[in-house]
N, C-alpha and C positions, 0 to 999 in steps of 0.2 A: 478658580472661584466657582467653576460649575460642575467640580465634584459630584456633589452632592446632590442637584439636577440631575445631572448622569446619572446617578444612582437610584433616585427614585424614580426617572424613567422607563429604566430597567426593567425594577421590580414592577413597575404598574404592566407594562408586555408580557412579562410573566404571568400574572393574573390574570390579563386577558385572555391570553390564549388557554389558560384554566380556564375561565369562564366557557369563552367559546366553544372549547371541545364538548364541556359538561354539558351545555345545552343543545347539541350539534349545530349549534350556525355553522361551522367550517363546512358542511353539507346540504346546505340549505335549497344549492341553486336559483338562485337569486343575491342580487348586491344584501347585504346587512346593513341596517342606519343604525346609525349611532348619535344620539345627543347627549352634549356634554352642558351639562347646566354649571353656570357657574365658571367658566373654560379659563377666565383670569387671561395671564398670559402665553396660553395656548400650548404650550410647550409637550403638553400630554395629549391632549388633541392632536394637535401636527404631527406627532410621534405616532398615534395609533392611526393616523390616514395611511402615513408611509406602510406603517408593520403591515397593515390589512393589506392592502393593495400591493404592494413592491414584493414586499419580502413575502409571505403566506399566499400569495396570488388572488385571494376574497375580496369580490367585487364587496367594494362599501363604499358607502356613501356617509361621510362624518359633516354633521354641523357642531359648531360652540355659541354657545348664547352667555352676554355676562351685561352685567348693566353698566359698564363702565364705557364709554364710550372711544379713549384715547387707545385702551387695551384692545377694543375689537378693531380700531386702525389700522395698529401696529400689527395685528394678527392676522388681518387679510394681504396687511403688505408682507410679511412671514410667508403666508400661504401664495400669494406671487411669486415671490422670490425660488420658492421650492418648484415652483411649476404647474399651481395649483389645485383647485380637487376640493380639498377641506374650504368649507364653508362659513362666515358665521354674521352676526346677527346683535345687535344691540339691543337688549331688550329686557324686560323683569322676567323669571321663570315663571 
């Protein structure tokens, strides 16, 4: 049932790391931030904390901000559970 998740996950680390190269952040020398307006339930966020930091080694620092307030719960208990790092914020953009 989370195919499909999977899969746009994926593709969205794909394009980041497109992005990232075009602009050089991967050499920046300095962590990278990242806000995610909108983060829902966090799934793309928590995915680009890991890629940045784990897998790429780029110091980043990730918030998500979403105005729902049970989603950003569930997303910092996510973000515990993984070990934490990613950030987020209840909030209007």
């Amino acid at each position: 049932t989370m195919r499909a998740k999977f899969t746009q996950i994926n593709e969205f680390l794909k394009q980041l790391r497109h992005a990232l190269d075009a602009a050089g952040l991967t050499r920046l020398g300095r962590p990278v931030e990242i806000l995610d307006c909108g983060c829902g339930s966090s799934y793309l966020t928590l995915a680009a904390h890991h890629y940045l930091n784990t897998v790429l080694g780029i110091p980043a620092r990730v918030v998500g901000v979403d105005v729902n307030d049970e989603l950003i719960r569930k997303s910092v208990e996510r973000a515990d559970n993984l070990g934490g790092g990613a950030n987020f914020t209840c909030g209007p953009i």
